[in-house]
DOKE-353399 format. One line per 3 residues: number of its first residue (from 1); for each residue x, y, z of C-alpha. Coordinates in pm, whole numbers, plus 50000, padded with zeros to 5 digits. Layout:
! DOKE-353399
NUM> X,Y,Z  ...
! end
This chain:
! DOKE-353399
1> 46362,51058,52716  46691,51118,52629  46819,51526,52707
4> 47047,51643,52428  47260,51956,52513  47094,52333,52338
7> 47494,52403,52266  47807,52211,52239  48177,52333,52288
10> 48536,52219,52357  48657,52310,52647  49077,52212,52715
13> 49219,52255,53043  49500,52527,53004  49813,52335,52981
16> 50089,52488,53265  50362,52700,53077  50638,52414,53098
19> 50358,52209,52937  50311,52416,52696  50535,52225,52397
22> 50290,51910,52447  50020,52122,52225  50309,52120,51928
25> 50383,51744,51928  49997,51659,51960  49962,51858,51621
28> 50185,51645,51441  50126,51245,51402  50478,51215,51420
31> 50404,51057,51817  50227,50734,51635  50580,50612,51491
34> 50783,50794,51779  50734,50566,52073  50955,50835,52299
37> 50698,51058,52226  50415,50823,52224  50492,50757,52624
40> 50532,51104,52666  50099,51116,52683  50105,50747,52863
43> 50303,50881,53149  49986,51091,53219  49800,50895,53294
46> 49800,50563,53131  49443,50476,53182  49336,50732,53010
49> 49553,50684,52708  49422,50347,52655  49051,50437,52729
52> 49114,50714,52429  49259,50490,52205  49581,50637,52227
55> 49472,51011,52089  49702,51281,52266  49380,51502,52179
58> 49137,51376,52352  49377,51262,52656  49496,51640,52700
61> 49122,51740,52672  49018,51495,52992  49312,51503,53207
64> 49269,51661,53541  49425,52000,53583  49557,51860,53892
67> 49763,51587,53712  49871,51842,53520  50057,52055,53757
70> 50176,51790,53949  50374,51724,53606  50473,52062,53565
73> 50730,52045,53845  50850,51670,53762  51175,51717,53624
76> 51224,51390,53555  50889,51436,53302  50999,51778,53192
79> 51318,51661,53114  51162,51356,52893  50964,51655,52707
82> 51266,51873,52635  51446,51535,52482  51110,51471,52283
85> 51078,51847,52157  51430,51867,52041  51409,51552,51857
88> 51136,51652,51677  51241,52023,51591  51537,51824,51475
91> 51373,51602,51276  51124,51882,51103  51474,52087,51040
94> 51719,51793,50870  51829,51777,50536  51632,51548,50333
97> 51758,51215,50264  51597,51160,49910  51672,51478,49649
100> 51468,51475,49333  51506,51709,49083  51212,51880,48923
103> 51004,51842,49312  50972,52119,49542  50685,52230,49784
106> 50493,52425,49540  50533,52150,49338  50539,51821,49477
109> 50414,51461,49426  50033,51426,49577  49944,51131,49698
112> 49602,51015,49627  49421,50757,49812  49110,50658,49913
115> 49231,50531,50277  49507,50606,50499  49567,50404,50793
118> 49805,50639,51051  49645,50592,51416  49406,50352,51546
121> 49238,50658,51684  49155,50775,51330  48984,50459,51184
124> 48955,50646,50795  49099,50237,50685  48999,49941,50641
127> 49305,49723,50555  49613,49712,50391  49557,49947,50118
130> 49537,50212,50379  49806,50101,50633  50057,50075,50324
133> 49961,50471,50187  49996,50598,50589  50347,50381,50599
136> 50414,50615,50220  50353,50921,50357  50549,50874,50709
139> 50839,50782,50510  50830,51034,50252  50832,51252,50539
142> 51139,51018,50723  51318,51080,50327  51229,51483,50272
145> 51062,51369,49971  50851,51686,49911  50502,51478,49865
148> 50128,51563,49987  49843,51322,50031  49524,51358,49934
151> 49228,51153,50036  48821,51152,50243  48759,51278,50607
154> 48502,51051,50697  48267,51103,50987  48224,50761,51050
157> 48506,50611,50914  48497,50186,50892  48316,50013,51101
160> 48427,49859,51475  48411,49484,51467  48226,49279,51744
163> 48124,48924,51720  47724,48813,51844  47700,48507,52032
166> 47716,48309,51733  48030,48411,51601  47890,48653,51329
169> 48039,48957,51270  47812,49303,51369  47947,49624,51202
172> 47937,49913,51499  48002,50308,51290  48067,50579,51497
175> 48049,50916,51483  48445,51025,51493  48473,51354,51704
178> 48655,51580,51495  48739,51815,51817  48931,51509,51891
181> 49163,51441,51622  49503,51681,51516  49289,51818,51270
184> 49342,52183,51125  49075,52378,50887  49223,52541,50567
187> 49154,52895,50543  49182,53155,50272  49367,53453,50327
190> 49039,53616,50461  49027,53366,50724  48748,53178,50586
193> 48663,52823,50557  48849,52686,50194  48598,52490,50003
196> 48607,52390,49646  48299,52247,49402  48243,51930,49252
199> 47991,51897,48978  47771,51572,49028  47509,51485,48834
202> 47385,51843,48734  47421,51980,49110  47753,52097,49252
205> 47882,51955,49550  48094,52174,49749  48402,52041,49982
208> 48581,52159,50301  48965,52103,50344  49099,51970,50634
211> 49565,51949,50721  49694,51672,50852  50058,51690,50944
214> 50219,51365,50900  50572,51456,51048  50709,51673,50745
217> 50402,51595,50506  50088,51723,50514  49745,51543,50423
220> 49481,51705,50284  49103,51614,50338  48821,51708,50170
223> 48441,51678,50378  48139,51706,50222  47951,51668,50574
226> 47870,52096,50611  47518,52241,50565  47545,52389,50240
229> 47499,52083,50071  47183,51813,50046  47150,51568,50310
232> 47264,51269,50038  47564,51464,49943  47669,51507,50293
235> 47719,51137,50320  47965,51107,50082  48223,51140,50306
238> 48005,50940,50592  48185,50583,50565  48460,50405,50397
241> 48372,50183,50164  47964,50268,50243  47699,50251,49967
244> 47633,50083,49656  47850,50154,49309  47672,50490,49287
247> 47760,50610,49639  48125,50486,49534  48135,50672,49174
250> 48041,50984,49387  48275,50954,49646  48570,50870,49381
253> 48432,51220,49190  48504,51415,49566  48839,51205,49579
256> 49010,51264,49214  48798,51573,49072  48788,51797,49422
259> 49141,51618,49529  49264,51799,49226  49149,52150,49255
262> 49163,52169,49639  49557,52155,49593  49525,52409,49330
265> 49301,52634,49567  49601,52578,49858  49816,52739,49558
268> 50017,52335,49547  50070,52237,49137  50198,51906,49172
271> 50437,51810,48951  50355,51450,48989  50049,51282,49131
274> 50038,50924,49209  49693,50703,49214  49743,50411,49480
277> 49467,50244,49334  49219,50298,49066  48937,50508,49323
280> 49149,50828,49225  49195,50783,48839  48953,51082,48749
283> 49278,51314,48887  49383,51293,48541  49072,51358,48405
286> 49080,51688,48605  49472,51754,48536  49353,51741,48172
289> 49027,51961,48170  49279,52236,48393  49515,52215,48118
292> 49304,52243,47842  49093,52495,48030  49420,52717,48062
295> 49579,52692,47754  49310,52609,47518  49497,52313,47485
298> 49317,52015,47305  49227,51670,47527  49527,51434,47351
301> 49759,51763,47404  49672,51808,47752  49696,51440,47809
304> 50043,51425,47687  50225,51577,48006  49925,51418,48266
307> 50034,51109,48191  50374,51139,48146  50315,51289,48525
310> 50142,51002,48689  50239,50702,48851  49920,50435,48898
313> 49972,50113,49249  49777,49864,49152  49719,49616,49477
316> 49433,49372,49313  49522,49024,49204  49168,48933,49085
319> 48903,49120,48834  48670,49099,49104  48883,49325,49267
322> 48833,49611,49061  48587,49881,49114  48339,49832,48731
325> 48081,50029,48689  47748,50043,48427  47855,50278,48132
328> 47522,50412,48173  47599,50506,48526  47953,50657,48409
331> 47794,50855,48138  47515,50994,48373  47748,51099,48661
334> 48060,51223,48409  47903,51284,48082  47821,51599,48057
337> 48210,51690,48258  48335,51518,47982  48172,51668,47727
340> 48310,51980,47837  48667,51823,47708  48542,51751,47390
343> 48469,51377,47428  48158,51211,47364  48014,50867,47516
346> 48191,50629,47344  48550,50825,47406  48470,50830,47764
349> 48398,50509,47830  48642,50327,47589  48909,50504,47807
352> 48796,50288,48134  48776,50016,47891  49061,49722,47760
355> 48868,49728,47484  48705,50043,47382  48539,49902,47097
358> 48354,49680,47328  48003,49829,47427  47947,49509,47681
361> 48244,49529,47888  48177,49765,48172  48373,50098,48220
364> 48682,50033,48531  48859,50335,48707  49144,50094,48754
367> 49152,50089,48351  49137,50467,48328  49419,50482,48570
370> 49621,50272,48351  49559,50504,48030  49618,50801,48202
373> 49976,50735,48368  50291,50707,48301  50456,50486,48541
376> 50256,50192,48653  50308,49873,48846  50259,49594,49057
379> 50284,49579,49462  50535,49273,49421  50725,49099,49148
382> 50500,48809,49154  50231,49078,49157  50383,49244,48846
385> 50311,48912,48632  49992,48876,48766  49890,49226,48642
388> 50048,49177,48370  49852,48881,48246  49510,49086,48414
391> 49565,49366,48154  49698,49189,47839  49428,49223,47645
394> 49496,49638,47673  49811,49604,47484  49715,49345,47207
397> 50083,49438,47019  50284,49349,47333  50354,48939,47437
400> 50253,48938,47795  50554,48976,47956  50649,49346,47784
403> 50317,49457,47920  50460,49820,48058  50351,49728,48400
406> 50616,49728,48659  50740,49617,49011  50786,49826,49331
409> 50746,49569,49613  50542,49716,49932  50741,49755,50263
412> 50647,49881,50575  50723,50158,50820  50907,50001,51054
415> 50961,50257,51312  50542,50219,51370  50530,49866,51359
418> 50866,49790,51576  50803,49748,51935  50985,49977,52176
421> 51258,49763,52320  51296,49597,51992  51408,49937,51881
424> 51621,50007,52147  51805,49659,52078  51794,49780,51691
427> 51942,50129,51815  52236,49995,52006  52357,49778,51762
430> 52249,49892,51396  52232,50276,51506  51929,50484,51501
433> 51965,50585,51130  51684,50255,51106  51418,50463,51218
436> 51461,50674,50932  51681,50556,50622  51640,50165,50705
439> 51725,50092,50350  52067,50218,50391  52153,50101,50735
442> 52347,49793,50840  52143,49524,50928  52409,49245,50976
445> 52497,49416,51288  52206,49216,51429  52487,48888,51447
448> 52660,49086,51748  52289,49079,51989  52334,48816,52209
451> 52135,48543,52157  52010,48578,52539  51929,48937,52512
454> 51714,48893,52180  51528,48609,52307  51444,48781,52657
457> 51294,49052,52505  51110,48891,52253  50982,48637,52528
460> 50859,48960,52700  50686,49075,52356  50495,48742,52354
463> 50439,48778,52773  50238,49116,52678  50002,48979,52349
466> 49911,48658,52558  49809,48866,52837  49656,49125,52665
469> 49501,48854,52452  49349,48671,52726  49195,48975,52894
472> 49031,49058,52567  48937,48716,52487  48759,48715,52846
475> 48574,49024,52769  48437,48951,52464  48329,48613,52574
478> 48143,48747,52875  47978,49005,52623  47861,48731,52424
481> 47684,48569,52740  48027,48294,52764  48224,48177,53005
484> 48595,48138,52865  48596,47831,53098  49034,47804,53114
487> 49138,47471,53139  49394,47649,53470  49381,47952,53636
490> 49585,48122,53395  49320,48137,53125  49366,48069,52744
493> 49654,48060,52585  50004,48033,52782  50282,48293,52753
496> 50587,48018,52734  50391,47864,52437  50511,47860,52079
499> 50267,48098,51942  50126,48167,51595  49956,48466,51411
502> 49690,48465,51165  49571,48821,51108  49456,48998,50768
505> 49108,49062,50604  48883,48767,50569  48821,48700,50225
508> 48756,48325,50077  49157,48342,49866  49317,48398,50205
511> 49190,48059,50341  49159,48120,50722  49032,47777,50770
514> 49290,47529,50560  49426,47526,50936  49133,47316,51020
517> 49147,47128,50766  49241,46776,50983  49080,46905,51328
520> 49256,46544,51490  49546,46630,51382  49596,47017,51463
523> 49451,46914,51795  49741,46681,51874  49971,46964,51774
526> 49841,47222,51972  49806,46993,52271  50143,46784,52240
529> 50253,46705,52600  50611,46850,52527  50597,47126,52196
532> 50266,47271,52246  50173,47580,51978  49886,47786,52016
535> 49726,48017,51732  49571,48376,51743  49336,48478,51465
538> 49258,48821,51400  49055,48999,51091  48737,49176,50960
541> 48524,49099,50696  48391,49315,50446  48008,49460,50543
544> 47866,49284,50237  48110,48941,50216  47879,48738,50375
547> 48140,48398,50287  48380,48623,50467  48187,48635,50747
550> 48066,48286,50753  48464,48195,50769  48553,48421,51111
553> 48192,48279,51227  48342,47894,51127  48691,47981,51295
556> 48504,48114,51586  48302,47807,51635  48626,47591,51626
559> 48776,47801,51854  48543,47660,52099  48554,47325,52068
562> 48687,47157,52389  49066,47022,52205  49111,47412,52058
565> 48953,47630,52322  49291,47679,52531  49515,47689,52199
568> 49320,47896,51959  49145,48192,51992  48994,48468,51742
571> 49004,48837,51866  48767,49069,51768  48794,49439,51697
574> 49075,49440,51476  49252,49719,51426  49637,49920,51370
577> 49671,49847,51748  49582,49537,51784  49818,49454,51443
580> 50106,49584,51620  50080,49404,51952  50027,49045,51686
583> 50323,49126,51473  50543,49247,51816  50445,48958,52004
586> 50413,48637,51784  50675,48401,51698  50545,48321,51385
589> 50349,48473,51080  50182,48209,50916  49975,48293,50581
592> 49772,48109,50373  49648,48258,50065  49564,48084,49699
595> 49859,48128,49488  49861,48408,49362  49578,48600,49504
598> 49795,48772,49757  49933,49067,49560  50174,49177,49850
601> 50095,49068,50215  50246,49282,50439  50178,49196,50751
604> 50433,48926,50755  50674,49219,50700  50588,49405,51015
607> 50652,49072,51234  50938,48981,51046  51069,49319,51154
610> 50972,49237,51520  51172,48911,51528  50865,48672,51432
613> 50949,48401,51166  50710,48418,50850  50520,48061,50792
616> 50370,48137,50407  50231,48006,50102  50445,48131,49799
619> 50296,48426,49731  50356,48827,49745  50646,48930,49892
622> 50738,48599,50023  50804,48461,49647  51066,48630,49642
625> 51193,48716,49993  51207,48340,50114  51552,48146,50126
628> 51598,47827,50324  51653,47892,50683  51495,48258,50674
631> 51147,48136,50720  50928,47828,50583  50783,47746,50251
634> 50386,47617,50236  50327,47387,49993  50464,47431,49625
637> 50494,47666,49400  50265,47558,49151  49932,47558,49132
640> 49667,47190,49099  49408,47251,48893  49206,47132,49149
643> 49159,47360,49419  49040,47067,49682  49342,46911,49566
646> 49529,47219,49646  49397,47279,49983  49479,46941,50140
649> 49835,46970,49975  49893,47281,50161  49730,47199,50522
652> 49929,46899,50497  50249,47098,50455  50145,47298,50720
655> 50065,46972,50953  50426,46859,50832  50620,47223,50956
658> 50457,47245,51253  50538,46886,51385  50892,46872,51267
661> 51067,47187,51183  50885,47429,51401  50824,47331,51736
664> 51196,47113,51727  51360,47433,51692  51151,47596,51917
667> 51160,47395,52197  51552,47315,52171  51695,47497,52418
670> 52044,47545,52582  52089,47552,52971  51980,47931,52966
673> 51657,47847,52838  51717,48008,52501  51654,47801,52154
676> 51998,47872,51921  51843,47706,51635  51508,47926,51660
679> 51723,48267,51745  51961,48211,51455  51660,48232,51220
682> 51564,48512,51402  51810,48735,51317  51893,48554,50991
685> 51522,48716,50906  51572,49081,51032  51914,49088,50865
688> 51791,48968,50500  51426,49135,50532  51488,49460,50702
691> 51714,49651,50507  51447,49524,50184  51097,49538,50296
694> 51017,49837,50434  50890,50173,50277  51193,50402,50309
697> 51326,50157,50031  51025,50163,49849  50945,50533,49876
700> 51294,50602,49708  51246,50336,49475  50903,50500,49347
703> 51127,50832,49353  51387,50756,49115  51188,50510,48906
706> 50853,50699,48851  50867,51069,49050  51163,51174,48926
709> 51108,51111,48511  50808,51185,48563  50837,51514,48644
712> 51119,51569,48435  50859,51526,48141  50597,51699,48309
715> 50837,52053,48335  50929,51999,47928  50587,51904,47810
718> 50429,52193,47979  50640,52480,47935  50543,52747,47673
721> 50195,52689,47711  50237,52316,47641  50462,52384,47312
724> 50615,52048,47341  50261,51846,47453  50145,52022,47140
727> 50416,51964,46907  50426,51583,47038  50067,51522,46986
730> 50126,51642,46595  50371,51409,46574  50134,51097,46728
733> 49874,51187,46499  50157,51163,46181  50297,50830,46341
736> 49920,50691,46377  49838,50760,46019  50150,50608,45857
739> 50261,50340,46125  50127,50063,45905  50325,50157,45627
742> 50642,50112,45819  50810,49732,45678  51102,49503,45796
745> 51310,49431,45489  51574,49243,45621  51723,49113,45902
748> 52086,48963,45947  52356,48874,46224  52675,48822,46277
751> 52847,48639,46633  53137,48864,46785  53287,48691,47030
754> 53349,49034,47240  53042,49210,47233  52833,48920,47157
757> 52600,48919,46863  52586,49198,46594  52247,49259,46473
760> 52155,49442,46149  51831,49541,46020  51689,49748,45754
763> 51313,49868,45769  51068,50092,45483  50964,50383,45703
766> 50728,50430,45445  50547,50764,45532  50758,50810,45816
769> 51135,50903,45877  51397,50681,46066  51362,50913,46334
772> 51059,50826,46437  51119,50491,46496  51288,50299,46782
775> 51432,49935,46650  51511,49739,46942  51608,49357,46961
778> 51447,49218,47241  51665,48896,47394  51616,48591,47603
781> 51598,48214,47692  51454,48079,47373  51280,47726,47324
784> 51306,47468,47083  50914,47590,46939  51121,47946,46852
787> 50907,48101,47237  51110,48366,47350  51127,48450,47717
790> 51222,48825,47766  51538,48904,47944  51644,49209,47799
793> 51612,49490,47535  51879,49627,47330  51849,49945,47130
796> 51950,49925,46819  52106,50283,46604  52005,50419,46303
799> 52292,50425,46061  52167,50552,45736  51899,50598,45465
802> 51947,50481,45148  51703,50428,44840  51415,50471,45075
805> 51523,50214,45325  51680,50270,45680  51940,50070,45815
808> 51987,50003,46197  52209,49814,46398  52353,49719,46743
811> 52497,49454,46971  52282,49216,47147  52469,49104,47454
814> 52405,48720,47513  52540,48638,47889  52427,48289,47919
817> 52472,47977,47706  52220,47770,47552  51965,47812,47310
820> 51902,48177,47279  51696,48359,47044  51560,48748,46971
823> 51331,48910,46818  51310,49298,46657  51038,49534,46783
826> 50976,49899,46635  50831,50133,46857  50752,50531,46814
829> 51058,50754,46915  51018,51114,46988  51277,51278,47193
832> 51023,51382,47485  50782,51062,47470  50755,50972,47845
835> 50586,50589,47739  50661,50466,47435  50359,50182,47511
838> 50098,50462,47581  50021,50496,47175  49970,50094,47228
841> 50142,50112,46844  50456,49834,46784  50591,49610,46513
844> 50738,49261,46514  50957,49156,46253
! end
């Protein structure tokens, strides 16, 4: 029999007045990137700040009232608190760093996402996707950008990873205690609980809002676990990533329909929203239906400023990647919501369509995302290619490299992924303004850190992940009914060893194993009598990958083996803080994925920040961060066409690094024990990467590429009840009907050796005027076939009208020599069309 409790209830030992502030900061995540603040709670008691997983709640709920006074009177402590408190007033209070016009509170961006990864002791992630929107919103907040996320509270979040005793991965959900977590309800002015309704399948599904304060921006949750609705729809917010497609199409319903009106119940009109991935794309849906709703606007007029107004992250490399669903599925969970906008079946699934002709392709939120925005791109500019090529068949007038897709390479936020002395090295001799505008601070300052002083405190960064490694290794060995049998007393692993991290989701395109790919050979690495190396592997699987899971079970069993078992070691459990203590404590970051499956990769990043040396496969961000002596290329850049081929090319490569380049610079030291060759590289890396990869660049790069036109168009297009949406939709509708009239007549140039070359063309608007064209001469590398490779675009004016022709011209400025070439495109002009590319309508002469 098992007693269960007839009530439950919080109770919190009354903090002492001096205390007292501690109940601010633990409202605010701004602790999980503030490691003054962070230690703060560990100076406690630090037992109980690791047994809570580092949650400030829970640790202030448990703590002994008697530890609690004796802190009171600790000046030392209370002084610590007062330097805390008025660094984070300060922080809340400054000036923002990144001014956009056309943003305010009332109206800011909103951040959708289906995950966000801020605290280990908030598991609502699962991988990257997450970690990179919980790095967005920390430095939005770092920037003043005025920006609100929007995503799921789940109750169980993703699962907790533990290995059986043969390797194979068990998925452990559990209950997350709200009374735990900084976590406020949203009220009305009443003082009631703010809910909004979702309309699902002919039943309405009602939300709660939850605030999460993520330093100066708030997060915004929406629950569907409350007793008002059905046991089934309660669940929709139960797990990440839980439940078959119709579980997801549900959950993605809460996400962009409820996401939507929840910040309209709060009283927040965003002037932009931005989908970081396709799980949110029914926002615009909603933005649309509000519009049309209030202005008895029509769907392509209320479309007009949504899209114009929202900015769409794709992060997949792969079609498999995409979240596809049955049309007959779409049309039973959103048919009858979009009927209410006027469109039937076959309007609402040709939008999540490339082809909406096409009754047999299947309808993809990723697709609708990409009709319904404005600004979209790639997580890399490898990445931006890749798309590009993934969605060519949606713009069938556009060669492949014009497809409007852009690049804004991921970064991370280093303040969370830094390690604590690292940053005090980085504050001493690049100044603190890192920690918050690290895109604008001087990173060649790292040449003046002695190359003794770097290297002893990243020795003691590797110290702490070997020990802590070893002690979890141990653990988890004896759960699985093992004996870590350690070839010394020291266990597994050794802390002066050159050690290597592997750590990222297991899928098959990441290649965990090409490691082991000549077990003879890595085993005479890792156990050479003079430059040993040593690996850790880290990394979930998916619940339903079972390949995935048959890899960590393979590395697992390897791992065993009597030549690996002191050198290589898989931890379970991973996590944000086990991440942090691999990318703090490693030396290097070695990654493996298929060229080009890896759409970003940032992990590597967060080492790379740390001091650690990235090891990778041309891929991501490493395509076009490496340089010669800032890291190592794997392999080549192109791809065999045989992927066994492939594979052996690469683990050879690897082989090759690790037994020349690697472990000789490693292992070369000077009569202080330090290795000038290895530190060099060191802060070669942090200099080049830092100042590039992390999101405070990236943030501001979204802001004045995307957020800032974007809601410049959004303000125009919607004024006077959507005047100019209205009067712009008029005018697609004229353009559609007479673009095919429009003809090229002529086309002429002349070479001027100033500008370059003079171009002249004259084009038949036919039922159109010159005005609503846009001639430009697009300009590049050309081959000897007549290809063209894209470098630029030139606009070309309108000079006159004459017998029913239109003449244009303008300079094409050639910069490099060779054969060149260009080619004339017409596109629709308008003087407040956001995307020219959205109508999908161009001409080649």
């Amino acid at each position: 029999m098992r007693l269960r409790a007839s009530r439950t209830l919080i109770v919190e030992p009354p903090l002492p007045e001096p205390l007292a502030p501690l109940r601010d900061l633990v409202a605010n995540l701004y602790w999980t990137w503030n490691t003054d603040a962070a230690s703060l709670f560990e100076r406690l008691d630090r037992e109980l700040w690791q047994e809570t997983g580092h949650n400030p709640v829970a640790l202030l709920q448990r703590i002994p009232a008697a530890t609690l006074s004796r802190f009171a009177v600790d000046d030392g402590y209370l002084s610590h608190l007062q330097r805390v408190l008025s660094a984070f007033h300060a922080y809340l209070s400054r000036p923002p760093l990144c001014v956009i016009n056309g943003l305010s509170a009332t109206e800011p961006v909103a951040y959708f996402s289906l995950e966000f990864a801020l605290t280990e002791s908030l598991p609502t992630y699962s991988g990257g996707l997450g970690v990179l929107a919980g790095d967005h919103l920390k430095s939005a907040s770092d920037l003043g950008l005025p920006l609100v996320g929007v995503g799921l509270l789940y109750h169980e979040g993703y699962f907790h990873q533990h290995l059986g005793p043969d390797g194979w991965q068990r998925e452990d959900y559990r209950v997350i205690d709200l009374s735990e977590q900084p976590l406020a309800p949203i009220v009305d002015a009443l003082g009631s609980r703010l809910t909004v309704a979702v309309p699902i399948d002919g039943r309405t599904v009602t939300a709660q809002l939850w605030r999460l304060d993520v330093g100066k921006v708030p997060l915004f949750l929406l629950d569907t676990d409350i007793p008002t609705n059905g046991e089934s729809d309660r669940q929709l917010t139960g797990r990440l990533y839980g439940g078959d497609s119709e579980m997801r199409i549900q959950q993605e319903m809460v996400l962009g329909i409820g996401g939507v009106r929840a910040l309209r119940a709060m009283g927040v009109d965003p002037a932009v929203c931005h989908m970081n991935e396709g799980h949110s794309a029914l926002l615009g849906m909603e933005r649309i239906r509000t519009l049309m709703t209030e202005h008895g606007a029509t769907f392509a007029e209320a479309r007009l400023p949504v899209s114009s107004a929202t900015t769409f992250t794709t992060h997949t490399a792969v079609a498999a990647g995409i979240d596809l669903f049955p049309p007959d599925l779409v049309a039973r969970y959103l048919g009858e919501y979009a009927a209410g906008m006027g469109l039937d079946r076959g309007a609402l699934i040709g939008l999540g369509r490339t082809n909406p002709g096409d009754d047999t392709e299947p309808f993809s939120m990723a697709m609708l995302g990409l009709r319904l925005s404005g600004f979209r791109n790639g997580v890399s500019k490898l990445h931006r290619m890749v798309s590009q090529r993934l969605w060519e068949s949606a713009w069938p007038t556009l060669p492949l490299d014009q497809i409007p897709i852009e690049a804004v390479t991921n970064g991370v936020h280093l303040p969370t992924w830094v390690a604590h002395e690292v940053g005090d090295l980085y504050d001493r001799y690049i100044g603190e303004s890192w920690r918050d505008d690290p895109a604008n601070s001087d990173w060649s300052r790292i040449a003046a850190v002695p190359d003794e002083e770097l290297w002893r405190v990243h020795e003691r960064q590797r110290e702490r992940l070997v020990l802590r490694a070893r002690q979890q290794h141990a653990d988890a060995m004896m759960s699985r009914g093992r004996s870590a049998t350690p070839r010394g007393s020291g266990g597994v692993l050794d802390t002066g060893t050159l050690t290597i991290g592997f750590a990222r989701r297991f899928a098959g395109y990441k290649r965990a194993t090409l490691l082991f790919r000549d077990p003879q050979r890595l085993a005479a690495i890792l156990n050479h009598a003079e430059r040993p190396v040593q690996f850790i592997f880290a990394g979930k699987a998916h619940p339903r990958d079972e390949p995935a899971k048959a890899l960590i079970r393979e590395v697992v069993a390897l791992s065993e083996r009597p030549e690996f078992r002191d050198r290589l070691i898989l931890l379970e459990g991973y996590d944000m803080e086990l991440a942090r203590s691999l990318v703090q404590g490693c030396d290097v970051w070695l990654n493996t994925p298929l060229r080009p499956l890896e759409a970003s990769g940032t992990s590597g990043m967060k080492a790379c920040a740390n001091g650690a040396i990235h090891m990778s496969v041309m891929d991501g961000w490493w395509w076009e961060a490496y340089q010669p002596g800032l890291g190592w290329a794997v392999g080549r850049s192109r791809l065999d066409d045989d992927p066994e081929a492939q594979d052996a090319f690469d683990a050879n490569s690897i082989y090759d690094l690790l037994e020349n380049d690697l472990t000789q610079s490693f292992y070369e030291r000077d009569h202080e024990g330090v290795p000038g060759d290895w530190v060099r590289r060191m802060k070669a890396s942090v200099s080049a990467f830092g100042p590039v990869f992390n999101t405070s660049r990236m943030v501001a790069e979204y802001a004045t590429k995307a957020y800032e036109p974007a809601a410049r168009s959004w303000h125009i297009l919607k004024a006077d009840a959507l005047a100019a949406a209205r009067d712009q939709a008029r005018w697609l509708d004229n353009v559609r009907s007479g673009w095919d009239s429009v003809r090229v007549r002529e086309l002429s140039h002349a070479r001027n050796e100033a500008t370059g070359l003079g171009v002249t063309v004259t084009i038949d608007p036919g039922q159109l005027t010159p005005e609503d064209l846009r001639v430009d001469a697009v300009f590049g590398p050309a081959g000897p076939d007549g290809s063209l490779a894209s470098h630029g675009v030139a606009r070309l004016d309108f000079v006159s009208l004459a017998a029913g022709e239109a003449l244009y011209r303008g300079e094409v400025p050639f910069t490099e020599g060779g054969r060149q070439g260009y080619a004339i495109r017409i596109l629709p002009a308008h003087p407040n069309l956001h995307d020219p590319f959205a109508s999908q309508l161009a001409h080649w002469a």
